[in-house]
N, C-alpha and C positions, 0 to 999 in steps of 0.2 A: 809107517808107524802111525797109528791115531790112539788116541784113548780108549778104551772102551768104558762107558760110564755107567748101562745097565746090562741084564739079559731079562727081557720080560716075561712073564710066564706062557708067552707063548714061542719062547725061544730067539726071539728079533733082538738082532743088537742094535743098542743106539749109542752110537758112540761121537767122537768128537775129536777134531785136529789136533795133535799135540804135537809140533813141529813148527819153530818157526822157521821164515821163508830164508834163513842164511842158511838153519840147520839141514832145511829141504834141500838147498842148493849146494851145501858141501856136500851131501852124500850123494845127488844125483850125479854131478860133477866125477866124483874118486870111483863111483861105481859104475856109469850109465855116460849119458849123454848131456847132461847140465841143460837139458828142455824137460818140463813138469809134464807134456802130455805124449812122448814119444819115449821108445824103446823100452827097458824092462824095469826100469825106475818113472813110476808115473804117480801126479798130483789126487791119489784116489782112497778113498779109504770109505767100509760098508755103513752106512746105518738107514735104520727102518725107515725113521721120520717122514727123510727126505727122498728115500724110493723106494720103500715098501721091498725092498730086500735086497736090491742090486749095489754096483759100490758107486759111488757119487762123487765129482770133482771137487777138491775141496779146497773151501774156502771158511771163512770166520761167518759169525754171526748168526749160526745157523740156517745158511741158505749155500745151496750150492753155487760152484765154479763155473765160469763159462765155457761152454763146448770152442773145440779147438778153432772153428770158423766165425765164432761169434767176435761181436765189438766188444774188449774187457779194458775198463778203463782201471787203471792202479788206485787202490784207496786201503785204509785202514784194516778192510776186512776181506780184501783179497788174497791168496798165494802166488795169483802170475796174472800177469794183465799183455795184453801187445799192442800198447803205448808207443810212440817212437822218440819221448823225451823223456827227463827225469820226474815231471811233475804228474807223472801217468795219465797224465791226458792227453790228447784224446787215445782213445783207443783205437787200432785200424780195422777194420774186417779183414779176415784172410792172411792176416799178416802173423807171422810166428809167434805164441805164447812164450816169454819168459817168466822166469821168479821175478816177484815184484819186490824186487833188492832194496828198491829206492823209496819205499814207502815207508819204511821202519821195522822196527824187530817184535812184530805181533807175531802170536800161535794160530797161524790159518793154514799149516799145513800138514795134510799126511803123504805117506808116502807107502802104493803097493808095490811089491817084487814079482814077477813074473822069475822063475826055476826052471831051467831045464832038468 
């Protein structure tokens, strides 16, 4: 679930995270697998801006998420960091992306469905 904010006349959405990271995480949890970048509930939702038409990891502040091997430290405008303490620092490489529970109750998150 993300906002969608325009459709421009050239038909590209640009939209935006409208899910915070507890709401990302109760639904991924009751439906999925409670991880943002695995199974059929994942941290993604489309807009142009930021990839010119694919769907984007999402995060706050108008920049995307970090790819699932990347270092993501927990902060303000993240949705999932893989931190191994509460203060989301540091981040590990390689290490499992969670929802960044512990950061606060900001809207940095969407969430896509995969349907069979």
């Amino acid at each position: 679930m993300s906002v969608v904010g325009t459709i421009d006349g050239t038909g590209a959405m640009h939209a935006t995270p409208g899910l915070t990271m507890q709401q990302a995480y109760a639904m991924d949890t009751k439906i999925d697998d409670g991880f943002p970048q695995t199974g059929r509930a994942i941290a993604k939702y489309l807009d142009w801006t930021i990839t010119h038409g694919g769907p984007v990891w999402a995060a706050g502040g108008g920049v995307a998420g970090a790819s699932s091997t990347g270092i993501t430290a927990g902060s303000a405008t993240t949705c999932y960091d893989n931190s191994a303490n509460s203060s989301g620092t540091p981040g590990l490489a390689n290490a499992t992306q969670h929802y960044s529970l512990e950061m606060g109750n900001y809207v940095n998150c969407a969430l896509l469905f995969t349907f069979q």
